[in-house]
mmJSON file of the N, C-alpha and C atoms, coordinates in Angstrom:
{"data_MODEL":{"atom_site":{
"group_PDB":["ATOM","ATOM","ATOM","ATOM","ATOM","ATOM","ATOM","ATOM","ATOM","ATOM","ATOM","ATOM","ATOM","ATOM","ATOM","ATOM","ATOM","ATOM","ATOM","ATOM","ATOM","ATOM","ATOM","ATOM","ATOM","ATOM","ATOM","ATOM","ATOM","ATOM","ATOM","ATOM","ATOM","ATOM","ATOM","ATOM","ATOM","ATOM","ATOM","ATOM","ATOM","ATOM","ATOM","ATOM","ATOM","ATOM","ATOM","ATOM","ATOM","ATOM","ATOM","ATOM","ATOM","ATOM","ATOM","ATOM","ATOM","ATOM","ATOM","ATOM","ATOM","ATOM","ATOM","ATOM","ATOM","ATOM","ATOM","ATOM","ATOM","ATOM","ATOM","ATOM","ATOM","ATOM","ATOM","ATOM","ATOM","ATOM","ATOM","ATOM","ATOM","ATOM","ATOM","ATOM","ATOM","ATOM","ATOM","ATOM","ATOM","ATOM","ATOM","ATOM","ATOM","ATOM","ATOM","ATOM","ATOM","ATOM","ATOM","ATOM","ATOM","ATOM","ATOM","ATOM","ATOM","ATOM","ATOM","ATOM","ATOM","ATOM","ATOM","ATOM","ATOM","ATOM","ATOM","ATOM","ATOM","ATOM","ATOM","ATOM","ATOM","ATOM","ATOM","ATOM","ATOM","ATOM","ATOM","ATOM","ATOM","ATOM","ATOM","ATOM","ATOM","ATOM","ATOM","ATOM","ATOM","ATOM","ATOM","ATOM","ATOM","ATOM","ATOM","ATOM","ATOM","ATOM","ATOM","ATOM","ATOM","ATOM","ATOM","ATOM","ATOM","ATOM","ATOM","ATOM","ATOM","ATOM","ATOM","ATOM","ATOM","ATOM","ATOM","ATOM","ATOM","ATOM","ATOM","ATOM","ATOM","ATOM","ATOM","ATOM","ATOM","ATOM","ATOM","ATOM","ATOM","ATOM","ATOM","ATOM","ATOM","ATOM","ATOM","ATOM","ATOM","ATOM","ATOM","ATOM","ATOM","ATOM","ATOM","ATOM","ATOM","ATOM","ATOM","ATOM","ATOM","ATOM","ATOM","ATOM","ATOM","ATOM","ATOM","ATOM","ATOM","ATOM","ATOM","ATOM","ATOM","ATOM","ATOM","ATOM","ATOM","ATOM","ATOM","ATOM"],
"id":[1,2,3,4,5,6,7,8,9,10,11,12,13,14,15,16,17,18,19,20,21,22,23,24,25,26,27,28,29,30,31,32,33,34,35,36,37,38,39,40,41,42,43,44,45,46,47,48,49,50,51,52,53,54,55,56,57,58,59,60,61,62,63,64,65,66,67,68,69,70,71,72,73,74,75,76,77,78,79,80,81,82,83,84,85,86,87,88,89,90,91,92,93,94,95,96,97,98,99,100,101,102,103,104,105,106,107,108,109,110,111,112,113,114,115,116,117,118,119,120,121,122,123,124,125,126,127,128,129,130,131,132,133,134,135,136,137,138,139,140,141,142,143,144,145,146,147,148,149,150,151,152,153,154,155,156,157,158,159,160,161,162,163,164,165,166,167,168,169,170,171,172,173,174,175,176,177,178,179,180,181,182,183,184,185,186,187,188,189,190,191,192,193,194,195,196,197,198,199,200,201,202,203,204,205,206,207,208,209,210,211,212,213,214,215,216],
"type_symbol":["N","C","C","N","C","C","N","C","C","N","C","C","N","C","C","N","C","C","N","C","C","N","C","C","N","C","C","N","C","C","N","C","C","N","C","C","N","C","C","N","C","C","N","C","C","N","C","C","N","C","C","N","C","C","N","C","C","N","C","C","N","C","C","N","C","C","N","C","C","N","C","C","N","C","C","N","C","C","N","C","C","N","C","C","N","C","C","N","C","C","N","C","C","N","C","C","N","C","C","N","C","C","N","C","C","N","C","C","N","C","C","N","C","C","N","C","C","N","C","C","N","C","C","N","C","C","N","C","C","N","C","C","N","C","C","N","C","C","N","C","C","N","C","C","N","C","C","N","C","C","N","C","C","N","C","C","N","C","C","N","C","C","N","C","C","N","C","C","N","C","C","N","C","C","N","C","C","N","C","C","N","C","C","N","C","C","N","C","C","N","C","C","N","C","C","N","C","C","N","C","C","N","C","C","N","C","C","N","C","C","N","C","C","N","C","C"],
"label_atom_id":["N","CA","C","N","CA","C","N","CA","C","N","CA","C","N","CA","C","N","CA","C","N","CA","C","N","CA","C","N","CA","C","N","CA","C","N","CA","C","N","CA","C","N","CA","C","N","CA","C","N","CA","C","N","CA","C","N","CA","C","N","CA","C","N","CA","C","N","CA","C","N","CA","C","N","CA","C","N","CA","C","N","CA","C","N","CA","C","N","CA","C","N","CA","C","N","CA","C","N","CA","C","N","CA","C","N","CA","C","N","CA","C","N","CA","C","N","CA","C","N","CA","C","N","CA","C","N","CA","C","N","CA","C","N","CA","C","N","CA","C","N","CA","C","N","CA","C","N","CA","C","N","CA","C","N","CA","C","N","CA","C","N","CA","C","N","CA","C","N","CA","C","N","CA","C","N","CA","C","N","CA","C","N","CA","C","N","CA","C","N","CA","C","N","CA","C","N","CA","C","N","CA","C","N","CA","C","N","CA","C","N","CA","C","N","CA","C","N","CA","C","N","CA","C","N","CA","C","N","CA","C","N","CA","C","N","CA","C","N","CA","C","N","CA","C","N","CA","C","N","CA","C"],
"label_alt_id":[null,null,null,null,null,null,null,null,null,null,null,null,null,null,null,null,null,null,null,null,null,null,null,null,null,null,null,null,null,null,null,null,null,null,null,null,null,null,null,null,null,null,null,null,null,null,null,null,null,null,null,null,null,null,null,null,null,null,null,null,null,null,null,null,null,null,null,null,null,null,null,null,null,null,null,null,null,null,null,null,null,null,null,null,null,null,null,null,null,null,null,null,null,null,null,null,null,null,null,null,null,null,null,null,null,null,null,null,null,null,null,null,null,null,null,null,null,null,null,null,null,null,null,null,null,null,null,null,null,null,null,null,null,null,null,null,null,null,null,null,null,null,null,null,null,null,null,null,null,null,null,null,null,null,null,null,null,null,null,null,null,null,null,null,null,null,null,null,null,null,null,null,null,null,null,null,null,null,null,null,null,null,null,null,null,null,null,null,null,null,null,null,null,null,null,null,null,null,null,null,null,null,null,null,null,null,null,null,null,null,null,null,null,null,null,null],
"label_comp_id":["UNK","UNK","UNK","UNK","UNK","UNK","UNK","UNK","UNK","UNK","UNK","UNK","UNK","UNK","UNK","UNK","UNK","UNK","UNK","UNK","UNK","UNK","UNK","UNK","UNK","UNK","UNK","UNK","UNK","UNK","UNK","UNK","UNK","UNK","UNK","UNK","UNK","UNK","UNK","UNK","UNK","UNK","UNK","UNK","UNK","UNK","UNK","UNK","UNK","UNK","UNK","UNK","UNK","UNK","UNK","UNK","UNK","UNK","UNK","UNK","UNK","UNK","UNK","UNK","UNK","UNK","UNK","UNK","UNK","UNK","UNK","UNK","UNK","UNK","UNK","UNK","UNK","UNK","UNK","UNK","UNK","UNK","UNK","UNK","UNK","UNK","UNK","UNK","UNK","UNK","UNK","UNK","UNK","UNK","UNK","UNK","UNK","UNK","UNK","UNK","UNK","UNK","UNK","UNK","UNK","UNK","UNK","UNK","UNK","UNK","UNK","UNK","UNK","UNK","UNK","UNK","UNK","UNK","UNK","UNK","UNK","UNK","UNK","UNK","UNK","UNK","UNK","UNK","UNK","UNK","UNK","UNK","UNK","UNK","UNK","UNK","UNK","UNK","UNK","UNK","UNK","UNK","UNK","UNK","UNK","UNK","UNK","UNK","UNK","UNK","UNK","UNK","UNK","UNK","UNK","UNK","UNK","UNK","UNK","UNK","UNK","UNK","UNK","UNK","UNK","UNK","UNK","UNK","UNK","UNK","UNK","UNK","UNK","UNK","UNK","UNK","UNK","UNK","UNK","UNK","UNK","UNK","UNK","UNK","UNK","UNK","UNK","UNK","UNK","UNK","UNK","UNK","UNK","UNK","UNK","UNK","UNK","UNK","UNK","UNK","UNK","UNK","UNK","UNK","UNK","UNK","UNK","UNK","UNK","UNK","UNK","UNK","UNK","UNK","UNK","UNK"],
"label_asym_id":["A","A","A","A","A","A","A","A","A","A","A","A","A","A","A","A","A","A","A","A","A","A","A","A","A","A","A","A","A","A","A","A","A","A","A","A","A","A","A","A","A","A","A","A","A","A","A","A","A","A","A","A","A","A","A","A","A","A","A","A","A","A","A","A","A","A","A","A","A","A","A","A","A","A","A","A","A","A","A","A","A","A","A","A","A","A","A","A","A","A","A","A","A","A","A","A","A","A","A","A","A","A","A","A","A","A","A","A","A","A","A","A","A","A","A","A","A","A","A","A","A","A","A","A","A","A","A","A","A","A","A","A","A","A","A","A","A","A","A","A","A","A","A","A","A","A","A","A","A","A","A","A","A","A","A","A","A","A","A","A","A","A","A","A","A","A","A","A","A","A","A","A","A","A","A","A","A","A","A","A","A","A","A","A","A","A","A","A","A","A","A","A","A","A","A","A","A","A","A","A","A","A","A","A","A","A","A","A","A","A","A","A","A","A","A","A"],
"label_entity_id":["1","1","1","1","1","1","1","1","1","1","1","1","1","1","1","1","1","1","1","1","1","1","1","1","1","1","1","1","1","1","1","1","1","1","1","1","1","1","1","1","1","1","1","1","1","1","1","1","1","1","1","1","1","1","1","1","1","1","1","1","1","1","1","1","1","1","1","1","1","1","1","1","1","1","1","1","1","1","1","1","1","1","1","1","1","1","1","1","1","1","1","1","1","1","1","1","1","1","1","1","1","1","1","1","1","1","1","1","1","1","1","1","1","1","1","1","1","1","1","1","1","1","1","1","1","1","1","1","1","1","1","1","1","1","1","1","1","1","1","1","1","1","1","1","1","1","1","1","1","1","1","1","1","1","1","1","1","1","1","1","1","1","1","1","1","1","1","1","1","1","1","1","1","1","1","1","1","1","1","1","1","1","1","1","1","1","1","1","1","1","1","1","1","1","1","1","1","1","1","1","1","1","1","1","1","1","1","1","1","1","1","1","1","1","1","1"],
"label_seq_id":[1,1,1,2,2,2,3,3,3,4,4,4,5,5,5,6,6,6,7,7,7,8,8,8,9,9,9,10,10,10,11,11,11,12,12,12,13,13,13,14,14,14,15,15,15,16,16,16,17,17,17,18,18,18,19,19,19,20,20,20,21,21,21,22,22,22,23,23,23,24,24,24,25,25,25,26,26,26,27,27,27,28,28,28,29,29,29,30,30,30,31,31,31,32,32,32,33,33,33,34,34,34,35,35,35,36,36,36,37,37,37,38,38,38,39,39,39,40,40,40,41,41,41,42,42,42,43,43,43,44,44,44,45,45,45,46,46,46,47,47,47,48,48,48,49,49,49,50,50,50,51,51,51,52,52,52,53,53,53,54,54,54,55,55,55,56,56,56,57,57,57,58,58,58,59,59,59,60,60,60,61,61,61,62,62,62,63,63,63,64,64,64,65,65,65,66,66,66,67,67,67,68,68,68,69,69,69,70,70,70,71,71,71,72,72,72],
"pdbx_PDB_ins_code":[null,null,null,null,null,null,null,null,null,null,null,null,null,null,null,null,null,null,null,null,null,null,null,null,null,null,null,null,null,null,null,null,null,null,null,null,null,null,null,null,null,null,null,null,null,null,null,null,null,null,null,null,null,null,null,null,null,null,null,null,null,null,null,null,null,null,null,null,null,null,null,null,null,null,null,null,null,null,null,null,null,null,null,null,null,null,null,null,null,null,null,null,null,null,null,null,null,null,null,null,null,null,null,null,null,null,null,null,null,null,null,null,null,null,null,null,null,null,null,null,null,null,null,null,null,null,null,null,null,null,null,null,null,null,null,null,null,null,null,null,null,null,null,null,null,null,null,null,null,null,null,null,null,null,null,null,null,null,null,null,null,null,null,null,null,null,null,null,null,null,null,null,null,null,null,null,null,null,null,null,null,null,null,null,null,null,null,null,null,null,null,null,null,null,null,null,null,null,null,null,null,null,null,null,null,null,null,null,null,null,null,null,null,null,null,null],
"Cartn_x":[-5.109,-6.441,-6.983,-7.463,-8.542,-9.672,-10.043,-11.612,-12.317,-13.14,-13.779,-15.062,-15.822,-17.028,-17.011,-18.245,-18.904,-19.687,-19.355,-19.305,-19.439,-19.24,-20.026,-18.839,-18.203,-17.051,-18.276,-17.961,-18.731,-17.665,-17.768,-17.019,-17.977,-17.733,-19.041,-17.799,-18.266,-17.953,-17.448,-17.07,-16.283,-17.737,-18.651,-19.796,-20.504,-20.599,-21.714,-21.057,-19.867,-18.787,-18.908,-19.022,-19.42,-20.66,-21.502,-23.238,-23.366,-22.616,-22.581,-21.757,-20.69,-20.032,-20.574,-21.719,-22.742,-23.649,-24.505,-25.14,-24.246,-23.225,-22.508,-22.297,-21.97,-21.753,-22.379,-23.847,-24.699,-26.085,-25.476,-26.366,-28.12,-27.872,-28.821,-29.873,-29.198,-29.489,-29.449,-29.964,-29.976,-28.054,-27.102,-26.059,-24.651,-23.75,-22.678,-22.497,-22.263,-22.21,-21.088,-20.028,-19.167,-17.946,-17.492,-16.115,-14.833,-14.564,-13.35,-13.671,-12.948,-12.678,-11.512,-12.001,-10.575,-9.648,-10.847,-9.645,-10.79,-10.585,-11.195,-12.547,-12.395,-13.802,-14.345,-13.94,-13.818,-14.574,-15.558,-15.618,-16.117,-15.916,-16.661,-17.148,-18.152,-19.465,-20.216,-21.132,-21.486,-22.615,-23.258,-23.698,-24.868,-25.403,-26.909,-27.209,-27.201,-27.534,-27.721,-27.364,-27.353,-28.691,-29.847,-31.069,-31.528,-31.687,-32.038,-31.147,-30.181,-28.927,-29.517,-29.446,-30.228,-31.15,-32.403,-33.517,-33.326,-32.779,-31.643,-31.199,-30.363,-29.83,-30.881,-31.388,-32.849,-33.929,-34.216,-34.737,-34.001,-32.775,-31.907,-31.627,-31.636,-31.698,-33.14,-33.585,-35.463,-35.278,-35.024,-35.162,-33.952,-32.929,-31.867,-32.255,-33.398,-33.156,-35.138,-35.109,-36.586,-36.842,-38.155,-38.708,-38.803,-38.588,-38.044,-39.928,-40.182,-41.544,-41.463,-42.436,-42.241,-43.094,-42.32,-43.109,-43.805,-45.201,-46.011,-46.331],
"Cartn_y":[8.0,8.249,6.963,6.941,5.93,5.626,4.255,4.327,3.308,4.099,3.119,2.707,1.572,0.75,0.307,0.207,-0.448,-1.926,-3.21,-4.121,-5.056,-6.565,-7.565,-8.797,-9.0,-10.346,-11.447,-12.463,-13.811,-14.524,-15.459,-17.129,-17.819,-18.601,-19.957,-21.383,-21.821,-23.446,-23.381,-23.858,-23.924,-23.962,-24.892,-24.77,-23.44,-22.937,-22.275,-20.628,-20.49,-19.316,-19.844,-20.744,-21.069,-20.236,-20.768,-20.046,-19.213,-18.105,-16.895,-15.956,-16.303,-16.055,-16.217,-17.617,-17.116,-16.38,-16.193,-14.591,-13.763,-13.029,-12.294,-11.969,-13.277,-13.201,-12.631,-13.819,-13.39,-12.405,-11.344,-10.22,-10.535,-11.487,-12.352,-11.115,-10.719,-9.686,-8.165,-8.188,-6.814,-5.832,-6.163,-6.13,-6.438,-6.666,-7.13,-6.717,-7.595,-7.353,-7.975,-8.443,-9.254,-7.583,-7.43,-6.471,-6.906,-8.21,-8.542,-10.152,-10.898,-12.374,-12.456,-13.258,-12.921,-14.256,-15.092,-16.549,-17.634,-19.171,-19.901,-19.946,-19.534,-19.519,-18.528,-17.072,-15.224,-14.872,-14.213,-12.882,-11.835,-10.498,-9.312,-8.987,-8.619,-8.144,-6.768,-6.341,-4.843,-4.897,-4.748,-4.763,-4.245,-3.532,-3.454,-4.589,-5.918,-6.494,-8.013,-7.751,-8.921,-9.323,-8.705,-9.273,-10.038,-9.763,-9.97,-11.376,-10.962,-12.391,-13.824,-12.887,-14.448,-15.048,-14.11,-15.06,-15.675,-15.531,-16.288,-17.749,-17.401,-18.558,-19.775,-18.694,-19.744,-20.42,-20.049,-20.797,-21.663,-21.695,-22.521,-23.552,-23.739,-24.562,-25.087,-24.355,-25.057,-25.72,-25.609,-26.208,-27.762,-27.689,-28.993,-30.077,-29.328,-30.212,-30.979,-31.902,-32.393,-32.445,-32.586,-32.49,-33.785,-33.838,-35.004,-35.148,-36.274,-36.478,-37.047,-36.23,-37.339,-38.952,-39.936,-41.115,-41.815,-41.267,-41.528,-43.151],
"Cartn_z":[-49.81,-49.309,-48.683,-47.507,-46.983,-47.353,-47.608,-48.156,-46.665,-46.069,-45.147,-45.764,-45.209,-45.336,-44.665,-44.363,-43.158,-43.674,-42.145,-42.829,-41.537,-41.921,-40.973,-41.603,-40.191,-40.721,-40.173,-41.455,-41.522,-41.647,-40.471,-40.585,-40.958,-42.104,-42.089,-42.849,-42.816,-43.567,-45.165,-45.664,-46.972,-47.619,-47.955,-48.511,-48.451,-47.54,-47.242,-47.886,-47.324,-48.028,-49.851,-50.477,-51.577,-52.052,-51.182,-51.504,-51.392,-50.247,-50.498,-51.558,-52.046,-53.401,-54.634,-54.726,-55.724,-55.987,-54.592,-54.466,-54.522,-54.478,-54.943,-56.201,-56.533,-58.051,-59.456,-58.737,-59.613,-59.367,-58.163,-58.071,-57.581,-56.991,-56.453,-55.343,-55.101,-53.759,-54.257,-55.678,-56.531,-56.484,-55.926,-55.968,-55.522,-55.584,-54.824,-53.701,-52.653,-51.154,-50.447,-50.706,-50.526,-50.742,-49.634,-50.075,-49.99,-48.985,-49.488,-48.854,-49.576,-49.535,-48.945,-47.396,-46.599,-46.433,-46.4,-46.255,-46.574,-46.255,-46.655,-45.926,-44.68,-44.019,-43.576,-43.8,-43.504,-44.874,-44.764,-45.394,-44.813,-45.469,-45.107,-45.959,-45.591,-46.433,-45.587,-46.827,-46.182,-45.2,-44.564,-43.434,-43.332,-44.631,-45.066,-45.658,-45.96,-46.78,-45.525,-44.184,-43.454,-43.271,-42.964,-42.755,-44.247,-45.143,-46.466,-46.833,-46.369,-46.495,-45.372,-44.386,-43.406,-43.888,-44.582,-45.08,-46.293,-46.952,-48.152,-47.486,-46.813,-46.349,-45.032,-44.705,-44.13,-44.567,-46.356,-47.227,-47.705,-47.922,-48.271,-47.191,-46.231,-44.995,-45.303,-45.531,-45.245,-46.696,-48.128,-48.865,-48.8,-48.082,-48.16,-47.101,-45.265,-44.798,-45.142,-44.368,-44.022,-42.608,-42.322,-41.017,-39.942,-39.04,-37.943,-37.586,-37.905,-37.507,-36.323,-34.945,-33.451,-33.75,-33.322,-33.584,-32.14,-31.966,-31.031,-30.68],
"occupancy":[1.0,1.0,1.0,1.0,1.0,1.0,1.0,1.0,1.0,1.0,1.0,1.0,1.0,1.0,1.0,1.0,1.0,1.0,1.0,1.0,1.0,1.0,1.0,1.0,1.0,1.0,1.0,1.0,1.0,1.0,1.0,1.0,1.0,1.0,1.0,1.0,1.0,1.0,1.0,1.0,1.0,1.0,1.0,1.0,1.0,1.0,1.0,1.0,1.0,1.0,1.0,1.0,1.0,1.0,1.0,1.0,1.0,1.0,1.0,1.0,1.0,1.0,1.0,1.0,1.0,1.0,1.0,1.0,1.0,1.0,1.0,1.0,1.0,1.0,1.0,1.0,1.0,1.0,1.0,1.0,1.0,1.0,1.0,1.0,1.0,1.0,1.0,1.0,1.0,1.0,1.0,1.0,1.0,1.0,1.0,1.0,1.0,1.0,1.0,1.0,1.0,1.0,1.0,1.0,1.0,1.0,1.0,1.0,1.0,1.0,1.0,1.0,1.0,1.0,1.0,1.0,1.0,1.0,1.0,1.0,1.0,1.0,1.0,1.0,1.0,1.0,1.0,1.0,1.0,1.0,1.0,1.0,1.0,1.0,1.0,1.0,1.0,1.0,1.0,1.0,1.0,1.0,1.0,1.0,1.0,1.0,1.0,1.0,1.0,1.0,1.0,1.0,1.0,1.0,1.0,1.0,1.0,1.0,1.0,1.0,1.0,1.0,1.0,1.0,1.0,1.0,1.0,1.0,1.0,1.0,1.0,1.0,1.0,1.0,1.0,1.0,1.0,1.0,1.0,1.0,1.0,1.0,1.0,1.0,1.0,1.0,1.0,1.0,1.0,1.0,1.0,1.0,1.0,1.0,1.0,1.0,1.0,1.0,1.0,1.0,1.0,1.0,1.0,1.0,1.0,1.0,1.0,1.0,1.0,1.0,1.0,1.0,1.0,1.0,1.0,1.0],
"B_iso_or_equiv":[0.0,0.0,0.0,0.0,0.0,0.0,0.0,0.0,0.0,0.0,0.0,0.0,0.0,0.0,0.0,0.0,0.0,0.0,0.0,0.0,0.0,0.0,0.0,0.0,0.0,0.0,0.0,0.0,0.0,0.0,0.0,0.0,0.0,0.0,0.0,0.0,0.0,0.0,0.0,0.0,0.0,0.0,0.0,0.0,0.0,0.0,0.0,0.0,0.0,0.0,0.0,0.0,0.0,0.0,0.0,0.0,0.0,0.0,0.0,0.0,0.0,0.0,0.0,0.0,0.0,0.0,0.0,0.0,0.0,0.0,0.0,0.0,0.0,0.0,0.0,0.0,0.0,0.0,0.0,0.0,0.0,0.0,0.0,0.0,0.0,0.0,0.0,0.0,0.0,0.0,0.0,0.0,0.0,0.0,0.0,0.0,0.0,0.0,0.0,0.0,0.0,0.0,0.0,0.0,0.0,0.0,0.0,0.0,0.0,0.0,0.0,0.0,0.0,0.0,0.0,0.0,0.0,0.0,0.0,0.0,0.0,0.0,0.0,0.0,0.0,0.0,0.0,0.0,0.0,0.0,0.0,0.0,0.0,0.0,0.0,0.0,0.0,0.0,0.0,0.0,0.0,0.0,0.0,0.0,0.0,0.0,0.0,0.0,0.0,0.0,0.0,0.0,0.0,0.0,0.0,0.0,0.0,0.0,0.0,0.0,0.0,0.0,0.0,0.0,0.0,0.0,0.0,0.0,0.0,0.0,0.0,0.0,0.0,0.0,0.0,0.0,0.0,0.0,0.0,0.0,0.0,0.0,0.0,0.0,0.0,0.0,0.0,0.0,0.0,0.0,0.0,0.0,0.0,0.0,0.0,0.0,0.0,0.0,0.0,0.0,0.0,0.0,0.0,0.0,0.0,0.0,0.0,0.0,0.0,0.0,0.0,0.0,0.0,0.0,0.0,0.0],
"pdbx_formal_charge":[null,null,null,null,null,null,null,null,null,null,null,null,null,null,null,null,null,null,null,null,null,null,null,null,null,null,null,null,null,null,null,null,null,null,null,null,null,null,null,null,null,null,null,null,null,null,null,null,null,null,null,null,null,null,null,null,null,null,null,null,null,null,null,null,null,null,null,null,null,null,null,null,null,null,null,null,null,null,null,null,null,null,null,null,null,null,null,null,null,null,null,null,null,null,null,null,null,null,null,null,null,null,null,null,null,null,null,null,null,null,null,null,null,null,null,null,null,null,null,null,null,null,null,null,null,null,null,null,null,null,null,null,null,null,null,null,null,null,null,null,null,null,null,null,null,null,null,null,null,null,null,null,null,null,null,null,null,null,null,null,null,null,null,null,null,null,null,null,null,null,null,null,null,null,null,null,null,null,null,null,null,null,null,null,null,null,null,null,null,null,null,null,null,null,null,null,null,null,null,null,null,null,null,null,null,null,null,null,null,null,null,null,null,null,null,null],
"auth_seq_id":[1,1,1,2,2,2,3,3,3,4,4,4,5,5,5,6,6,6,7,7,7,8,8,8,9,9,9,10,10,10,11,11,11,12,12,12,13,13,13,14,14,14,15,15,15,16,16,16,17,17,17,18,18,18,19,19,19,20,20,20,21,21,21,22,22,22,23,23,23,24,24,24,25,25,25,26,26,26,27,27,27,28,28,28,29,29,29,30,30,30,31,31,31,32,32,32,33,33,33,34,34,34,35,35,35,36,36,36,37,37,37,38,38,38,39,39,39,40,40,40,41,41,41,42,42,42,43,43,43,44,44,44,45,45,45,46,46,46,47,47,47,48,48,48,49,49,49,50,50,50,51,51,51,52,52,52,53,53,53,54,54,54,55,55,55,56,56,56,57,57,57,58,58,58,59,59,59,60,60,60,61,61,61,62,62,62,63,63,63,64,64,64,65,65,65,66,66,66,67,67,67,68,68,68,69,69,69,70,70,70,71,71,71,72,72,72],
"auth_comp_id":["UNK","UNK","UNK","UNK","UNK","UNK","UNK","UNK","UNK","UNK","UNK","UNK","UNK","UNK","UNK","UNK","UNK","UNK","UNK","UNK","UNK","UNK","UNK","UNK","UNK","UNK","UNK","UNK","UNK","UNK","UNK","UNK","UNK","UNK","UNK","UNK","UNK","UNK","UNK","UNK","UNK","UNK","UNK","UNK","UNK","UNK","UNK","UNK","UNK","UNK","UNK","UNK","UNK","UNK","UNK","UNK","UNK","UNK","UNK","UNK","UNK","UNK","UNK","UNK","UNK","UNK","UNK","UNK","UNK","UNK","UNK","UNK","UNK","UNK","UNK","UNK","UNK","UNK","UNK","UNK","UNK","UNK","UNK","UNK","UNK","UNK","UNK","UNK","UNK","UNK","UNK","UNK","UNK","UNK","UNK","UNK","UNK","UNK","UNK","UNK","UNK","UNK","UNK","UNK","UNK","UNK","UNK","UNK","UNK","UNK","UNK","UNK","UNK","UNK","UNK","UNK","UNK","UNK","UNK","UNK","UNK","UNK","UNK","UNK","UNK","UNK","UNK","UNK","UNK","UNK","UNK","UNK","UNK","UNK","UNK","UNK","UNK","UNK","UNK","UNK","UNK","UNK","UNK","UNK","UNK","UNK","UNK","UNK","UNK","UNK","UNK","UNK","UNK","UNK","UNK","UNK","UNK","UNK","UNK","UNK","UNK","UNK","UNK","UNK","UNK","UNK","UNK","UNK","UNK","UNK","UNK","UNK","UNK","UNK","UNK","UNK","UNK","UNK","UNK","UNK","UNK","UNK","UNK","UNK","UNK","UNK","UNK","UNK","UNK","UNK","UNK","UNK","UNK","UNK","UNK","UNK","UNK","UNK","UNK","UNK","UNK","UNK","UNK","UNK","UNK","UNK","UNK","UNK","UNK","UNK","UNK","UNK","UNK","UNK","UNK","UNK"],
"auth_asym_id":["A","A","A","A","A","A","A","A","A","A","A","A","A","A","A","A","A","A","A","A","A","A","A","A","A","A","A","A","A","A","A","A","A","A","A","A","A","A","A","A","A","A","A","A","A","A","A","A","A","A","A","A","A","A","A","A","A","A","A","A","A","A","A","A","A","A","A","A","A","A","A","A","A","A","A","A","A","A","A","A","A","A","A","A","A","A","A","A","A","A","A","A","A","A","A","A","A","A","A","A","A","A","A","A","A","A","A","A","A","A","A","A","A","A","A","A","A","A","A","A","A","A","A","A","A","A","A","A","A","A","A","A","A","A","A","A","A","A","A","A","A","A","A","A","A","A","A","A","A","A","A","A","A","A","A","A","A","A","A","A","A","A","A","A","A","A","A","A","A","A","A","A","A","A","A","A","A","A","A","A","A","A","A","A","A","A","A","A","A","A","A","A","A","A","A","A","A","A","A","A","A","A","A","A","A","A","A","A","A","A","A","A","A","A","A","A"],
"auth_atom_id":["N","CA","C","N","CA","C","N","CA","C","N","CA","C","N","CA","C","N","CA","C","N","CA","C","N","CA","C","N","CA","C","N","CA","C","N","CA","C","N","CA","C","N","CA","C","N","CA","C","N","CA","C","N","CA","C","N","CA","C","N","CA","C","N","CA","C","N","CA","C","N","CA","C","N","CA","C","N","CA","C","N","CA","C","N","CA","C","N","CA","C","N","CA","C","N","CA","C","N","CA","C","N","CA","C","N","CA","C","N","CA","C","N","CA","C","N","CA","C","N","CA","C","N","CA","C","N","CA","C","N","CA","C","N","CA","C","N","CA","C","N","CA","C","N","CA","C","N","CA","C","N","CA","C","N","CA","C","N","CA","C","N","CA","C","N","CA","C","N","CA","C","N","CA","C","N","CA","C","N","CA","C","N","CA","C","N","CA","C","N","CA","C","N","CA","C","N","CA","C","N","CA","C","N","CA","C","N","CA","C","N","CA","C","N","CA","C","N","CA","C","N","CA","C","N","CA","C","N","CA","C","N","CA","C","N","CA","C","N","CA","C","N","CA","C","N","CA","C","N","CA","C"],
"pdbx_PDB_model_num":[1,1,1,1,1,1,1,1,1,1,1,1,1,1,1,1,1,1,1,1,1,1,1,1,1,1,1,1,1,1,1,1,1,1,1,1,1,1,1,1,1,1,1,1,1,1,1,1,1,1,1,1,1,1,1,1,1,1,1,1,1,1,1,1,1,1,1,1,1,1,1,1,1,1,1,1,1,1,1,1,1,1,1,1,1,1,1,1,1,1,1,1,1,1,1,1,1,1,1,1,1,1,1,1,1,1,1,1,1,1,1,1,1,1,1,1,1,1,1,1,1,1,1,1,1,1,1,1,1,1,1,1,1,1,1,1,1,1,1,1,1,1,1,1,1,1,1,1,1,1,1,1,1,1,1,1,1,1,1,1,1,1,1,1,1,1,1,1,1,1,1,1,1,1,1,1,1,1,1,1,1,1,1,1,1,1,1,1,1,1,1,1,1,1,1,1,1,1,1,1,1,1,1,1,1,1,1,1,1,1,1,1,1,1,1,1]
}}}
């Protein structure tokens, strides 16, 4: 039997494929969204969960970097 799902291939960086395996993990996003772990910088994941995932990861950008002040 075939099982299809529908889904969204992500390349990102060794870190960042990290951060998303802990939201996975720990159900961060009310459930697992990760369907297969494809290689070191690949995953697929389900494809309802991409908007909700960006703003995840755009607080997380906003919380690591700081702001470039112009110097007048």
């Amino acid at each position: 039997m075939v099982n299809v799902m529908k889904g969204v291939l992500i390349e990102c960086d060794k870190p960042m494929k990290q951060f998303l395996l802990h939201l996975d993990e720990t159900n961060t996003l009310g459930r697992r969204f990760i369907i297969q772990d494809l290689d070191e910088t690949h995953l697929f994941i389900s494809s309802d969960v991409i908007e909700l995932l960006m703003t995840r990861v755009d607080d997380l950008l906003d919380q690591i970097s700081f702001p470039i002040n112009d110097r007048d």
